[in-house]
N, C-alpha and C positions, 0 to 999 in steps of 0.2 A: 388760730387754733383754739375750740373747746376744752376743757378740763374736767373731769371730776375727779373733785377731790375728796376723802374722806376726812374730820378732825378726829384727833386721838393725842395720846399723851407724849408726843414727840412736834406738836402742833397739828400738822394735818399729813397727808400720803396721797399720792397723787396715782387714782387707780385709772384712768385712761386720758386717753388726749383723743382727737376729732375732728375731721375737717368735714363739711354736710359734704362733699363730693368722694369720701374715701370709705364705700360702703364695707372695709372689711375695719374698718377704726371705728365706722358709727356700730356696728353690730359687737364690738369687742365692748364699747363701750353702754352698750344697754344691758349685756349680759352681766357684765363686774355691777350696773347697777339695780340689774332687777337680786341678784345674788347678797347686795347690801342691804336692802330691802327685805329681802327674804331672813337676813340675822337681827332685823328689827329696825334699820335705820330709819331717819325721815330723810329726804334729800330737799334741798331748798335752793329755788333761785329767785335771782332779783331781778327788776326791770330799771327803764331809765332813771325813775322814780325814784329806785331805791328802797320798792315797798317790795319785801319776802312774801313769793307762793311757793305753799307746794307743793310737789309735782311727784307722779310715782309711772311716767314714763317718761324718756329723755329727749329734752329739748332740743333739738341740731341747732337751734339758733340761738342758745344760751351760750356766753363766756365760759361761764361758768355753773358749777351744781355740784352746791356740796351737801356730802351725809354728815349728820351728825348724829349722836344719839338722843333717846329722848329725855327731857330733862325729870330727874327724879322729884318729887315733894309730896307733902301733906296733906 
């Protein structure tokens, strides 16, 4: 089962879960992420590698994909 998650300041909030065959879980879950998106987030997944893309539609074949905010600086 997929995950997105969001982080925040209780660590992270786990805003849907997903299996690619359970089209009303993959649809709940592109909406909570097009809607995090839409407050500013970035959403980020990782491959075998380990190396972060990312991504502003949802992967059905990602573990996982998290938002996070964008980082503030200088």
């Amino acid at each position: 089962m997929s995950r997105l998650i969001r982080l925040d300041q209780t660590g992270h909030t786990v805003l849907a879960q997903w299996s690619q065959g359970d089209s009303i879980a993959v649809q709940d879950a592109r909406d909570a992420l097009r809607a995090e998106l839409d407050r500013g987030y970035f959403a980020v997944t990782s491959d075998v590698t380990g190396t972060a893309t990312q991504v502003r539609e949802l992967p059905l074949d990602a573990e996982l994909v998290i938002l996070r905010r964008p980082i503030a600086g200088g």
